[in-house]
C-alpha positions as CSV (number, residue, x, y, z in Angstrom):
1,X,-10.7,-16.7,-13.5
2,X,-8.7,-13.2,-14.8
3,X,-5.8,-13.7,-13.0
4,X,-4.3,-15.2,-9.7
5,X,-7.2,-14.3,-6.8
6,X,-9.6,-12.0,-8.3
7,X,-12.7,-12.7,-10.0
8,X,-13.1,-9.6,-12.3
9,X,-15.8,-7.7,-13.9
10,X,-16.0,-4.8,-15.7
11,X,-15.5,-1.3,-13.6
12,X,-19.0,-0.2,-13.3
13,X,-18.3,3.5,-12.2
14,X,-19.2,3.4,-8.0
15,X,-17.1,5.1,-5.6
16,X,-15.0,3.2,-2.8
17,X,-16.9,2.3,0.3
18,X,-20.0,1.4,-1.0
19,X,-21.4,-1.9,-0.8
20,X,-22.1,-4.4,-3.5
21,X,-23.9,-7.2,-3.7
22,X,-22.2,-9.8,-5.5
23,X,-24.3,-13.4,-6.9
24,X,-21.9,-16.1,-7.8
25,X,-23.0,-19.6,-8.5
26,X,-25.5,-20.3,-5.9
27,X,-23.7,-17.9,-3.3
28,X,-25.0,-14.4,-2.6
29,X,-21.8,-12.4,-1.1
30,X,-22.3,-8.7,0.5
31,X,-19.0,-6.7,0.3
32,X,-17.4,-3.5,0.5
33,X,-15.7,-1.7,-2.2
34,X,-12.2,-1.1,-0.9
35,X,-9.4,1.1,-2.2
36,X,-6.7,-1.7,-0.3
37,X,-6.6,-5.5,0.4
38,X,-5.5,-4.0,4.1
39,X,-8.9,-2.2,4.4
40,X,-9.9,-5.7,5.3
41,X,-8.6,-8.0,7.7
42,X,-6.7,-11.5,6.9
43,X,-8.9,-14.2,4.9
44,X,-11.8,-11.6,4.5
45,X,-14.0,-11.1,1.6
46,X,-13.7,-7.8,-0.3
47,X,-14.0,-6.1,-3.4
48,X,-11.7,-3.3,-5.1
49,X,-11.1,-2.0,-8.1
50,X,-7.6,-3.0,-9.3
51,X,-4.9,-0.9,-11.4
52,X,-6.6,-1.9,-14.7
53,X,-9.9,-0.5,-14.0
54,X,-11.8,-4.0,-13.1
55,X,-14.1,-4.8,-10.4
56,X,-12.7,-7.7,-8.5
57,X,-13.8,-10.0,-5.7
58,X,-11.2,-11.1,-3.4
59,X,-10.1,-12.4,-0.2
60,X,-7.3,-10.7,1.8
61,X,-4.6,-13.0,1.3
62,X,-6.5,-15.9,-0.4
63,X,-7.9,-16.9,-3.4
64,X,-11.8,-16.1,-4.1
65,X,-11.7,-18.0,-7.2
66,X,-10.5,-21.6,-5.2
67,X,-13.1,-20.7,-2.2
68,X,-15.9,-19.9,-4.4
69,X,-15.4,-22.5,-7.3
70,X,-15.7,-19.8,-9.8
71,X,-14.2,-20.2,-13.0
72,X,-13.6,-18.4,-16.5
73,X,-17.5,-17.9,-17.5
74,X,-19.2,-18.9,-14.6
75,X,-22.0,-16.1,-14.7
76,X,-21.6,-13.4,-12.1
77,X,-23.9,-10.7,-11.3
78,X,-23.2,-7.5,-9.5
79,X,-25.5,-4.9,-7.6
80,X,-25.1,-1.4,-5.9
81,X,-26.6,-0.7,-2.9
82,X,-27.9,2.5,-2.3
């Protein structure tokens, strides 16, 4: 992982509230881009693009990396939907 809770990825230039859909591991993950981790409520999966331009994968006051055994290189992939 990046840093702390957030799985991140390159910014890949979509607009808040859309929905991604997010393949980690063997886990396919539906979420919405947010602009805050309070869009979402406590323990929920989201996504948001953080002060440094990244596309992260988090849980509202958790840790997405721990709950998802991801780790530094684990492949991710990432799609729009439109």
């Amino acid at each position: 992982m990046y840093s702390d809770d957030m799985i991140h990825l390159k910014k890949l230039g979509i607009e808040e509230e859309k929905r991604l859909i997010v393949e980690l591991k063997d886990k396919t993950l539906t979420l919405k881009l947010c602009s805050a981790y309070g869009e979402t409520p406590v323990r929920e999966l989201l996504s948001i693009i953080g002060s440094s331009d990244f596309l992260g994968v988090a849980i509202n006051q958790g840790n997405a990396a721990q709950t998802y055994d991801v780790k530094i290189g684990d492949p991710v992939k990432v799609k729009l939907i439109v």
